[in-house]
C-alpha positions as CSV (number, residue, x, y, z in Angstrom):
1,X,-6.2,26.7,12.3
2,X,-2.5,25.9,12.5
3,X,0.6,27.2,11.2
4,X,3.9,25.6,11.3
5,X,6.9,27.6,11.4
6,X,10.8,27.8,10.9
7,X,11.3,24.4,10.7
8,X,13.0,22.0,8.0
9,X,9.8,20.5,5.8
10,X,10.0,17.3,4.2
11,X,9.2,17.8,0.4
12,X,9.0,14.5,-0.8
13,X,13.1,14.6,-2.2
14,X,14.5,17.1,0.6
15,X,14.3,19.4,3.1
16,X,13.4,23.0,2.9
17,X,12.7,25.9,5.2
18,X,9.0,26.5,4.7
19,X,5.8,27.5,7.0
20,X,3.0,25.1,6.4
21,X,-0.3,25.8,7.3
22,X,-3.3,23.5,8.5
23,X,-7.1,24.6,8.1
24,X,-10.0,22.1,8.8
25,X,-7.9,19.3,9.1
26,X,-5.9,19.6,5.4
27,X,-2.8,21.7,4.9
28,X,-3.9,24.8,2.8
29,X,-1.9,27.5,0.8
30,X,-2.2,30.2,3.4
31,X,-4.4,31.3,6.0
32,X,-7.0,34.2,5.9
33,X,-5.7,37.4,7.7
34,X,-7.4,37.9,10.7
35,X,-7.7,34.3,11.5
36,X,-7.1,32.5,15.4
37,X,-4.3,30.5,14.5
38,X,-2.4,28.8,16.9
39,X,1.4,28.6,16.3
40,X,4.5,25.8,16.4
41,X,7.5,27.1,16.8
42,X,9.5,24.6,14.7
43,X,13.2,26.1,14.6
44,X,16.0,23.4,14.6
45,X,13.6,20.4,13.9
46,X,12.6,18.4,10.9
47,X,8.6,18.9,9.9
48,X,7.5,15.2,8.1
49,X,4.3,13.9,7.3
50,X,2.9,11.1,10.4
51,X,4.1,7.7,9.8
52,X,1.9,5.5,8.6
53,X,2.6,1.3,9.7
54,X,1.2,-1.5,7.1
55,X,1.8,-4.4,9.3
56,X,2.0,-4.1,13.3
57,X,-0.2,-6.7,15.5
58,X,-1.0,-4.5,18.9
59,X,0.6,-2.4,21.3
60,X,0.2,-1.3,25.2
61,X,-1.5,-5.0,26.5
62,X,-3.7,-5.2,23.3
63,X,-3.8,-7.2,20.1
64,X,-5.6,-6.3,16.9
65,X,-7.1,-9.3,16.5
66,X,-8.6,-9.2,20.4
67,X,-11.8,-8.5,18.0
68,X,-13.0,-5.0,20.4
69,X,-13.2,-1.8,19.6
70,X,-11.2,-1.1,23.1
71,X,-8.2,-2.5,21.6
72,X,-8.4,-0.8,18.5
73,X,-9.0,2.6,20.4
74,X,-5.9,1.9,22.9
75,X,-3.6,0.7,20.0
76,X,-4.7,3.7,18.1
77,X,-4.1,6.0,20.8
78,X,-0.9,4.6,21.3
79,X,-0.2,5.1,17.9
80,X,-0.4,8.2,17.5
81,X,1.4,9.3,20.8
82,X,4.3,7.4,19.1
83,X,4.0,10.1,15.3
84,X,1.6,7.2,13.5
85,X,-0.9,8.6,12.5
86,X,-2.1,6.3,10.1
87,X,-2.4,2.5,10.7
88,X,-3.1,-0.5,9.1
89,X,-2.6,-3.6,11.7
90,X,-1.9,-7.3,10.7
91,X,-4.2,-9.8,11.4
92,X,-2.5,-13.2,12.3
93,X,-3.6,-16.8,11.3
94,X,-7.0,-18.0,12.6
95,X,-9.9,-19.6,11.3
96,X,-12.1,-17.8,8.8
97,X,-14.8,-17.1,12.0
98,X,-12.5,-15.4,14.1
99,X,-11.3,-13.3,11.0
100,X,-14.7,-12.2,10.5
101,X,-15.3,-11.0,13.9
102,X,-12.1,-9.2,14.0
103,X,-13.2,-7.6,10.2
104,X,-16.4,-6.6,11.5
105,X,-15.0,-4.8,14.3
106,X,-12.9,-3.1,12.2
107,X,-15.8,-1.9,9.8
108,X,-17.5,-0.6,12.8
109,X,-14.8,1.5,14.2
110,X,-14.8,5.3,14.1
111,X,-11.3,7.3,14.8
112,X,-11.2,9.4,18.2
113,X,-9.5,12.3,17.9
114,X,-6.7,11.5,19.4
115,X,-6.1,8.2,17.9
116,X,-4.7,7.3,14.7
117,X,-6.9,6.5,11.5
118,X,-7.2,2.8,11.1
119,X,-7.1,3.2,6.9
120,X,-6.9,-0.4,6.6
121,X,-6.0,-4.1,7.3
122,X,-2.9,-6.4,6.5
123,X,-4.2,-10.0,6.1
124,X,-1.2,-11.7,6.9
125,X,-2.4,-15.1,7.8
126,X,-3.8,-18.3,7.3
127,X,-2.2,-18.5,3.4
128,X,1.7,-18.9,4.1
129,X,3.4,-21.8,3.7
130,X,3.4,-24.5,7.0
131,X,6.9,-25.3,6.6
132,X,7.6,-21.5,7.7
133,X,4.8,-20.9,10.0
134,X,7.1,-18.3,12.4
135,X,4.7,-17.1,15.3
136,X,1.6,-18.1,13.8
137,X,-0.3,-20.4,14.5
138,X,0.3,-24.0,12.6
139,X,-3.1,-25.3,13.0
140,X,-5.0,-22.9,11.6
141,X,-2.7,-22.6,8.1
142,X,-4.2,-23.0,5.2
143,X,-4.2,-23.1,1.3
144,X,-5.4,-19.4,-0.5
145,X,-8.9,-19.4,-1.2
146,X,-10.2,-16.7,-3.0
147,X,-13.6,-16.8,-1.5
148,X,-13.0,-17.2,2.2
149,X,-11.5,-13.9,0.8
150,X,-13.7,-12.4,-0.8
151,X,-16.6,-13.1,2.1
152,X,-13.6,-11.1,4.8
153,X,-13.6,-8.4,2.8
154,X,-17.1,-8.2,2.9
155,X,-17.5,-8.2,6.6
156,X,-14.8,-5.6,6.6
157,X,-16.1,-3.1,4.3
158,X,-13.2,-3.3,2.1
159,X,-10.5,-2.5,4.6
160,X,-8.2,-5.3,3.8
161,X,-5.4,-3.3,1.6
162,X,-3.2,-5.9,1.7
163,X,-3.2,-10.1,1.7
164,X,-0.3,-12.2,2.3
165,X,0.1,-15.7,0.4
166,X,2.9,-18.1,-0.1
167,X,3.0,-19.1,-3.9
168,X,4.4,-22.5,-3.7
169,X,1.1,-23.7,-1.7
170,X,-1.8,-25.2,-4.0
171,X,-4.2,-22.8,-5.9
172,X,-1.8,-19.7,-5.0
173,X,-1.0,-18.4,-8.3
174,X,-4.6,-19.1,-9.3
175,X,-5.7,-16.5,-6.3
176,X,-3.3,-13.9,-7.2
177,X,-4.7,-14.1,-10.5
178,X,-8.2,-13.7,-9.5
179,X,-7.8,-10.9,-6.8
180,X,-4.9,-9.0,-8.0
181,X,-6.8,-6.0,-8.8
182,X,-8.7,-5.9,-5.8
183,X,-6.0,-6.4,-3.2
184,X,-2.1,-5.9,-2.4
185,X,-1.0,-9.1,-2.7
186,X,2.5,-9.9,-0.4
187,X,4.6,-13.1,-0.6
188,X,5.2,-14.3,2.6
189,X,5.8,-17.0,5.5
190,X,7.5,-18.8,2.5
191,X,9.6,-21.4,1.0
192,X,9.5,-20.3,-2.7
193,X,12.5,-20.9,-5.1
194,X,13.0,-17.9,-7.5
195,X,11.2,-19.2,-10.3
196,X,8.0,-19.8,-7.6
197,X,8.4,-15.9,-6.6
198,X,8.8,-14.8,-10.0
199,X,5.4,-16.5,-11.4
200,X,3.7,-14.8,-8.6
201,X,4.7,-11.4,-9.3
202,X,4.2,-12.0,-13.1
203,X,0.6,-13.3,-11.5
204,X,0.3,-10.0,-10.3
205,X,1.6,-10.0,-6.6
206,X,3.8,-6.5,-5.4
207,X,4.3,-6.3,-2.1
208,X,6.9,-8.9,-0.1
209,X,6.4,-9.2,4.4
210,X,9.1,-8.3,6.7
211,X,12.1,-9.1,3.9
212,X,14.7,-11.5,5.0
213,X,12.0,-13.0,7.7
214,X,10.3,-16.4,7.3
215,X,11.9,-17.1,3.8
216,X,14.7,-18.4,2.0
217,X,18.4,-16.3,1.9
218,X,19.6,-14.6,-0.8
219,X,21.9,-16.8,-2.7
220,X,24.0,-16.0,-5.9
221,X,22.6,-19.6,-7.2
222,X,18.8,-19.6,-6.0
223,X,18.0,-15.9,-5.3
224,X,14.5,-16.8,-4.0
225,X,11.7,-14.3,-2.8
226,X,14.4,-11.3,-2.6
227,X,16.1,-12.1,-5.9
228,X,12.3,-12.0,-7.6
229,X,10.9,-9.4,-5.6
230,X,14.3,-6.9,-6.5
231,X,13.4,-7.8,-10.3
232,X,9.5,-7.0,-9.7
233,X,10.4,-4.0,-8.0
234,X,8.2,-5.3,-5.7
235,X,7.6,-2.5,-2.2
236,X,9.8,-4.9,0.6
237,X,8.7,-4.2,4.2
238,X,11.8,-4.4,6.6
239,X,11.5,-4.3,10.4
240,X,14.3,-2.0,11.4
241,X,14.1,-2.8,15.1
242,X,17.9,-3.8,15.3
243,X,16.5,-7.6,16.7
244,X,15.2,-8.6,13.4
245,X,17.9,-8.0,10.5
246,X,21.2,-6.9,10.7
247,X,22.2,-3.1,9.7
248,X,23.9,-4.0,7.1
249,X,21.4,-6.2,5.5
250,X,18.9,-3.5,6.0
251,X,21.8,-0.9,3.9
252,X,21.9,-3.9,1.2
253,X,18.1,-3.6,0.9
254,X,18.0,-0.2,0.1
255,X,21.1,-0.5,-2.0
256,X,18.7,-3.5,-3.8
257,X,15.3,-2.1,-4.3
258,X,15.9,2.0,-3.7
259,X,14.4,4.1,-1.4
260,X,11.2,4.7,-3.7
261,X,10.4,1.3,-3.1
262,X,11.2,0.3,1.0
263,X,8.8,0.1,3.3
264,X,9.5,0.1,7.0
265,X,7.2,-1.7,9.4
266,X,7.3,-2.8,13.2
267,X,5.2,-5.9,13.3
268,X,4.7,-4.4,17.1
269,X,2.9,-7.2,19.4
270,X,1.0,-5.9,22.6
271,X,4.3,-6.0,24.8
272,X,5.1,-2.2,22.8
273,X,5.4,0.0,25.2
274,X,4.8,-1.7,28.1
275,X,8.0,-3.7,30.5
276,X,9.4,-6.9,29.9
277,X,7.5,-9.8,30.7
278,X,5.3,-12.8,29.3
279,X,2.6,-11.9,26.6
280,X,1.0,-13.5,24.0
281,X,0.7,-13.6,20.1
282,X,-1.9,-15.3,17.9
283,X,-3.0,-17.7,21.0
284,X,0.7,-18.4,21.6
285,X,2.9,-17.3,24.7
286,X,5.5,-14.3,24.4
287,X,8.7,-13.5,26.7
288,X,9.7,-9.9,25.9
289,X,12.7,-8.6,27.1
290,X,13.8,-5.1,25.8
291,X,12.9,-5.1,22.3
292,X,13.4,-8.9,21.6
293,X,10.2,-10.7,21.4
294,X,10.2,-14.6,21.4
295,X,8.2,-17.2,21.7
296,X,9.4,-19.9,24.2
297,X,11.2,-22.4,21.4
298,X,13.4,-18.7,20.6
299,X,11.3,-17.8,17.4
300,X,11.2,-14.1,17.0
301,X,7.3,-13.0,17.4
302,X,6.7,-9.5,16.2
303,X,9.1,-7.1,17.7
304,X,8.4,-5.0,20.8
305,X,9.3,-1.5,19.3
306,X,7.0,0.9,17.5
307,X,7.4,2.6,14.2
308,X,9.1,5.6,15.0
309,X,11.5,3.9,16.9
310,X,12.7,1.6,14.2
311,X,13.1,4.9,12.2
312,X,15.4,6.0,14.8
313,X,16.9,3.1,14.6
314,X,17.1,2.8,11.2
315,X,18.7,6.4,10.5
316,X,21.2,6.8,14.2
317,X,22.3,3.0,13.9
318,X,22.0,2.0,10.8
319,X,22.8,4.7,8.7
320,X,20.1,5.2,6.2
321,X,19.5,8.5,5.0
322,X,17.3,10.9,7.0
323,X,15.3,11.8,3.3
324,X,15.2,7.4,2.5
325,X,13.8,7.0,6.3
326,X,11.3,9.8,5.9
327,X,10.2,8.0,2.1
328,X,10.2,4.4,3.9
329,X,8.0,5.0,7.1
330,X,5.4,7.4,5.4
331,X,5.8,8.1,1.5
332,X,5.7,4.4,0.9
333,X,3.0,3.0,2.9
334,X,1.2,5.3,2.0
335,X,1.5,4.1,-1.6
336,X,1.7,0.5,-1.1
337,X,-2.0,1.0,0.6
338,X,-3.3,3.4,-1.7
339,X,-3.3,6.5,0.4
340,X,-0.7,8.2,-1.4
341,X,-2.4,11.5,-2.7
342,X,-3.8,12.1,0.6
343,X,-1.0,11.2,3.0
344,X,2.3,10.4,3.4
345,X,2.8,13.5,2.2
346,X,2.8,17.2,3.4
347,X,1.4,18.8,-0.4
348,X,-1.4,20.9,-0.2
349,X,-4.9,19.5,0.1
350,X,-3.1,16.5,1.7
351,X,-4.6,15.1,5.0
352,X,-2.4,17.1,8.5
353,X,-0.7,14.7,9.9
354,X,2.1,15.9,10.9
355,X,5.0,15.0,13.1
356,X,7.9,17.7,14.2
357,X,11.4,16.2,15.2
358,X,13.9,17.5,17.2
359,X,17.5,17.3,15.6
360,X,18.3,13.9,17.6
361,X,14.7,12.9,16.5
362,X,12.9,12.8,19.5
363,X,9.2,13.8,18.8
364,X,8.8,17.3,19.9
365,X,4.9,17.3,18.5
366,X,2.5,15.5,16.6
367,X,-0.7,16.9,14.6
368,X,-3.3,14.2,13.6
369,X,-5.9,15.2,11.2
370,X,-4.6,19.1,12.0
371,X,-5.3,18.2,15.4
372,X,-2.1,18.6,18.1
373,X,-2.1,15.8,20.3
């Protein structure tokens, strides 16, 4: 058992002075007298639920999509060390056999202690658009296909949350249509006008990857994916990293679609937290230096900073608001993934993952699962 104390708790709006308390993994009420409860002294720090990143490739030499359960135990690991205590990684664009592999892996794995919960999978490739490819891989693109789909999902045992498509490629809208209900559907990797967006979230898509990345600009006479997903009140992931998109585009996106709504990410490749050097990416070859990630023509691939860092980021450098940051790194995900009466949040009965912050934000402890790491 665990209690929490003196510190400033995130309560989904605000922050308030409160003591939570952690029995058998969930945070409970109170404790019983009596009990052997170990304490955290949380005075002059911010108490907010783990983080939880929807689209992140691999971290500390190892990519999700290496297929083994030793890279999804050292990203994991990673994760956590880092306040994530919930993940769901991004596969990138291979042929429906390697996907498979990769799913079944997935279906397989069991959490170590230590580690944080794999609670799902972002499909992010092969249905985007191959006139916007980015880092993935251009020869394995191809059109949405509803049952190459529905056969991964299979193998996975459900675990794909989310499923990226462009909707100006053939038979898009007809797959948002017919797997809507079963799946997050995001837009992305695109080169859809506004009216192409719009159909798409009318077809039942909500979800938009890394806004502002591998699509068309915002412009006052063809608004594109941003215009449509703003009037969809679609959930926009971002990639605060200060690489990817300027601070005061990332202000203007909050401004756009509210903090209820943003989502941050870090589409982290396996250079994150490791030193500069040459890596790889979906099958293709990666200079990292600092937090810029490229491949060798100068296209961004992934970023090379974790989640909390871009929430750092995000609130020192960019000037988003500690409560927005908190909302957009754990409330949201959570959400967007389905997750959100059991985490993301720090209510009672909810899952105890929790992270405690220092005033400059530095981690000062983590709890995953009402374990402390």
């Amino acid at each position: 058992m665990l209690r929490i104390t003196g510190g400033q708790v995130f309560t989904g709006e605000a922050f308030e002075e409160k003591t939570l308390f952690v029995r058998d993994g969930r945070i409970v009420e109170d404790l019983a007298d009596g009990a052997d409860v170990e304490d955290i002294d949380a005075r002059g720090c911010y108490v907010i639920p783990g983080l939880i990143d929807v689209h992140s490739h691999g971290a500390v030499g190892y990519d999700f999509c290496d297929g083994t359960h030793e890279a999804i135990d050292a990203i994991c690991r990673y994760q956590a060390s880092r306040g994530v205590t919930a993940y769901c990684p991004a596969t990138m664009t291979y042929p429906e056999e390697k996907l498979a592999g990769i799913a079944r892996c997935a279906a397989e794995h069991e959490d170590a202690d230590d580690a944080a919960a794999l609670v799902g999978i972002n499909m992010e490739g092969p249905f985007i658009s191959p006139n916007k490819v980015g880092a993935q891989n251009p020869a394995y693109v191809q059109c949405p296909d509803a049952g190459m789909f529905h056969r991964l999902q299979e193998a996975a045992g459900g675990l794909f949350k989310i499923v990226d498509i462009a909707p100006e490629e053939p038979g898009a809208l007809d797959f948002v249509k017919e797997v809507h209900n079963e799946v997050r559907i995001s837009i992305a990797h695109t080169t859809a006008t506004y009216d192409q967006a719009h159909a798409a979230f009318e077809a039942g898509a909500s979800h938009v990857t890394h806004l502002f990345n591998a699509m068309p600009p915002l412009a006052h006479r063809e608004p594109g994916v941003i215009g449509a997903a703003a009037d969809a009140k679609a959930t926009p992931e971002i990639i605060a990293d200060g690489v990817h998109i300027h601070p005061s585009a990332v202000r203007a996106a909050f401004k756009l679609f509210d903090d209820d709504h943003m989502i941050f990410v870090s589409d982290s490749m396996m250079a994150t937290g490791l030193d500069d050097g040459e890596y790889s990416l979906g099958g293709q070859a990666v200079t990292v230096r600092g937090n810029r990630a490229t491949l060798h023509d100068g296209t961004l691939a992934g970023s090379a900073t974790d989640l909390m860092s871009c929430f750092k980021i995000a609130v020192r450098d960019m000037e988003i608001p500690l409560v927005s940051a908190v909302k957009a790194a754990s409330v949201n995900p959570a959400r967007a993934i389905g997750l959100g009466e059991t985490r993301g949040n720090l209510s009672i009965g909810s899952v105890a993952d929790v992270v405690v912050l220092d005033e400059n934000l530095d981690l000062r402890t983590v709890v995953v699962r009402g374990r402390v790491l």
